[in-house]
C-alpha positions, 0 to 999 in steps of 0.5 A, spaced: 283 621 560 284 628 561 288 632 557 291 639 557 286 644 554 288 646 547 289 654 546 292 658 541 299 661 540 300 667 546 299 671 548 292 670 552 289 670 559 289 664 565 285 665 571 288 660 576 283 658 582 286 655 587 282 652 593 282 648 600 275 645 600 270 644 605 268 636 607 261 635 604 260 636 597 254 641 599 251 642 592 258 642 589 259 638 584 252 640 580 254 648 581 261 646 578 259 641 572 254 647 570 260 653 571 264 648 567 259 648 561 258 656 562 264 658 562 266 654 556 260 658 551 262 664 553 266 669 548 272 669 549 274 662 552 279 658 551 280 651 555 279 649 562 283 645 566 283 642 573 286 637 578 285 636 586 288 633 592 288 637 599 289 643 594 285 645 588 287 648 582 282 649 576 285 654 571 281 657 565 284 660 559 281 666 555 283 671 549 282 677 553 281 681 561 275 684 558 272 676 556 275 675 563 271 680 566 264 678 562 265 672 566 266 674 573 260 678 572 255 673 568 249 673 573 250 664 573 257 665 576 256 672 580 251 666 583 256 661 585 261 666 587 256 667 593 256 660 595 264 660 596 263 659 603 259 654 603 263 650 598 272 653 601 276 654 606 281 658 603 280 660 595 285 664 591 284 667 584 289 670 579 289 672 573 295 672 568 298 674 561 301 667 558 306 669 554 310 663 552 308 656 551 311 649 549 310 642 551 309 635 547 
């Protein structure tokens, strides 16, 4: 069962990626458990979390814009990056300072 990621007190970072998948996986699916499992032994990551319908949104918490930063510019990524059109329609990215955070 999935369950929200767990972080640390803020404040810390989130980098929201929303997307509009194309039809076809595309080798889709291999990238994105890959980026998944990259993306959570960098330094500076946090959690990940992510839910989709016709609306993609993958969110990914990290301690800091330079950790964010390293990420966007590791060479795996910087590879799957180039592949964003054979995967989406539309993408945007966001990158956020949480500052409050409270839930059961």
């Amino acid at each position: 069962m999935a369950s929200p990621a767990t972080t640390p007190k803020p404040p810390y970072y989130a980098v929201i990626f929303t997307s509009i998948r194309m039809d076809g996986d595309n080798g889709y699916a291999e990238m994105a458990a890959r980026m998944e499992e990259l993306a959570s032994a960098q330094p500076g990551f946090l959690g990940f979390e992510t839910a989709r319908q016709e609306l993609g949104i993958s969110i990914s918490y990290w301690t800091t814009q330079e950790a964010i930063k390293a990420w966007k510019e590791n060479v795996e990524h910087l590879q799957a990056q180039s592949r964003a059109r054979d995967w989406y329609t539309a993408f945007r990215v966001r990158i956020c300072r949480v500052e409050r955070e409270y839930g059961f």
